[in-house]
N, C-alpha and C positions, 0 to 999 in steps of 0.2 A: 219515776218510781211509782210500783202500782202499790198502794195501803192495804186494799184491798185484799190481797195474798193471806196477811196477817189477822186472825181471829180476835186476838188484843195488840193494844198498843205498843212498841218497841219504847225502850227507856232509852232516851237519846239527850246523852250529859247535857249539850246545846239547849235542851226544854227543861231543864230542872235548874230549880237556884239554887242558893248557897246550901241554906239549912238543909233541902230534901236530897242533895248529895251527903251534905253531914248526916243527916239521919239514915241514908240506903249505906252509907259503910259501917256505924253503928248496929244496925240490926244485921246487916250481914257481913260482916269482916274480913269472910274469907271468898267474897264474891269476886269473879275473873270478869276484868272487863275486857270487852272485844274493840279492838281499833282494826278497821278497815281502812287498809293502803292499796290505792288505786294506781291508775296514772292517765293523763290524758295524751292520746297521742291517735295519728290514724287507725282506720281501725276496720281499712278499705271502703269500696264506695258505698257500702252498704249497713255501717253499723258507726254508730256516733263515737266523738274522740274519748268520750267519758266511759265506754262501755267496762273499764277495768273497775274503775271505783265505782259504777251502777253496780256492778255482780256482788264485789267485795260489799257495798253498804247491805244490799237485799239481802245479802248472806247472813253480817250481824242483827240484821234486825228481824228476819225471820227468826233467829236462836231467838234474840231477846224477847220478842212476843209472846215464848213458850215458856220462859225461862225468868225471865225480869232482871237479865243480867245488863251493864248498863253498857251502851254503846259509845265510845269516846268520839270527836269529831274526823270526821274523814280528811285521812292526806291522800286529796287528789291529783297533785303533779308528782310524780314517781322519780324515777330513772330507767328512760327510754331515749338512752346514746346510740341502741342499735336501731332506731327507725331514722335516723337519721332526717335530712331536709328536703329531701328529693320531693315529696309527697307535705301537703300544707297541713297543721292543725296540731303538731306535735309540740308537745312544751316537756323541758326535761331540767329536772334535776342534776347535779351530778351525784354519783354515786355514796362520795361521800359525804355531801348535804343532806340528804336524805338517809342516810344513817346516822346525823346529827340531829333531825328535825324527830324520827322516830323515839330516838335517845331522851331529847328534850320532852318532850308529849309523855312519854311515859314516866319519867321523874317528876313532871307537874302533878299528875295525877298521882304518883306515890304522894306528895305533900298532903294532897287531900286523904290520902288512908288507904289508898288502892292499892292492893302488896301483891296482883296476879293480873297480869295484862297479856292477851292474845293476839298478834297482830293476824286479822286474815286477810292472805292477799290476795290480789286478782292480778299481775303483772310479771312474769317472769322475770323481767330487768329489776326485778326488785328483790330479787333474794340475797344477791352478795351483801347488798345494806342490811336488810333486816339480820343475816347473820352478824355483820361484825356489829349491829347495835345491841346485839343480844350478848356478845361478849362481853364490850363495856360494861352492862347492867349488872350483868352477874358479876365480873369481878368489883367495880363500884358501888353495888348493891346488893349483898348477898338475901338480905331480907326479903327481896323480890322472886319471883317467880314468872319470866316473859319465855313466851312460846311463838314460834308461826308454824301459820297453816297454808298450804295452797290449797285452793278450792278444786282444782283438777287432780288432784291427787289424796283427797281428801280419804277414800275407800280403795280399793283392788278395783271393786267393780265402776264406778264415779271415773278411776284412771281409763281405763278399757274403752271405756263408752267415750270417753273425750280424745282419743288419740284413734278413735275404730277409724278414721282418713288420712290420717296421717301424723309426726309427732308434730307438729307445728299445728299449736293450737290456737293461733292468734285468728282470728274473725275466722274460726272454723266452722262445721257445721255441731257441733257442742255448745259453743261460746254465743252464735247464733240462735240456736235454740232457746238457752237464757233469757237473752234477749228480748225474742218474742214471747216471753214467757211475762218476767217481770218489768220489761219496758217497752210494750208492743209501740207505742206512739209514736216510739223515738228510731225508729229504721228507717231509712232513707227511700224517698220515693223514687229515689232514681236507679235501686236497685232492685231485683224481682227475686223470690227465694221459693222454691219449689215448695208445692203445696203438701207433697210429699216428708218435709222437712220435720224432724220433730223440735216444738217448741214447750218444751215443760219441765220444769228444775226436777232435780232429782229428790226422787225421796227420802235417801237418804246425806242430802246434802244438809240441813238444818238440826237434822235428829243427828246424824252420827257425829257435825262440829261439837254438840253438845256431850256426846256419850263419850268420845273420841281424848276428849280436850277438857270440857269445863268442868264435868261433873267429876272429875278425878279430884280436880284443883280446889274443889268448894271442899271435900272432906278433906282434905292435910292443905191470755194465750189460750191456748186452746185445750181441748182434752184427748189428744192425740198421738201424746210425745211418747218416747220408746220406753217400753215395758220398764229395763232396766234405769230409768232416771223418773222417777214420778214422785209428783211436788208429796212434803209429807203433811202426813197431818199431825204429828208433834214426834218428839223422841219415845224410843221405848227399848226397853232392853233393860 
């Protein structure tokens, strides 16, 4: 994880105690927190098995930096039943584990005062859970407000750019680019990526989770990467 991306600190529930949780829902009430749902699994020879919850944490923690929304802790074993065993490194949930573990995580944190929780994700195998735990919630807790986001479909444009190779966007050159964006360290020596390649988050991947998603909810690498994906430097609109 590169820090450095982030101008300020990211609010990550895991670095806060008691009280200064009780105090960030007291002064802000109707603040949406972001849970980033990852999953570990291959991710080809050239991109580590973490690269779903790397993208998904950089994602909440770039908003929070801007924003001081608080970041819950990362579910990084998903549900990845379709990468199967063939290939080492993969750990998986079943699907409906991980619509309980979501479920669970986001009723902990309502106990503490949290009434608007976002999950964003970085793992395709992870939508059917996150839908039916958004069921539950809503009908078990109408008081609440849970949303998800996928990071590749975040905008029109964010979608376009990520699927311009193909729709399989698993260690593609989008997912790739990321990557070398906000975890350069972590690519594999044993794979080579064109130098050609663009590595830099999109600009409006932090600013428009924010414009897109949170701020509705509060009132009720290198410098190369392509035009259309360039890191932001905060929300605006």
């Amino acid at each position: 994880m590169t820090a450095t991306l982030h101008a300020n600190p990211p609010v990550r529930w895991e670095h806060l105690s008691w009280p200064e949780i009780e105090e960030l829902v007291r002064r802000r009430p109707h603040e949406v927190a972001l849970l980033p749902v990852g999953a570990t699994e291959q991710h080809g020879p050239h991109l580590p098995t973490g690269t779903d919850t790397i993208i998904a944490s950089e994602l909440c923690d770039a908003v929070s930096a801007r924003t001081g929304a608080p970041v819950l802790p990362a579910i990084a074993v998903g549900s990845s039943y379709g990468h199967g065993t063939v290939l080492a490194g993969t750990l998986s949930l079943t699907p409906e584990c991980l619509s309980d573990i979501v479920r669970d995580a986001v009723e902990w944190a309502a106990a503490s005062g949290i009434t608007r929780v976002l999950a964003v994700n970085g793992h395709f195998g992870n939508q059917a859970s996150l839908s039916i735990a958004g069921d539950h919630l809503r009908r078990g807790h109408p008081e609440l407000r849970f949303g998800v986001m996928n990071w590749w479909t975040l905008s029109p444009t964010i979608a376009a750019e990520t699927l311009a190779d193909g729709e399989d966007v698993h260690a593609n050159r989008a997912e790739t680019s990321l990557m070398m964006a906000v975890a350069p360290g972590l690519r594999s020596s044993r794979a080579t990526v064109s130098p050609e390649a663009p590595h830099k988050p999109p600009r409006s991947w932090a600013g428009g989770c924010w414009r897109r998603w949170c701020a509705p909810w509060r009132t009720g690498s290198s410098e190369d990467g392509p035009k259309s994906l360039p890191w932001p430097d905060g929300p605006s609109g």
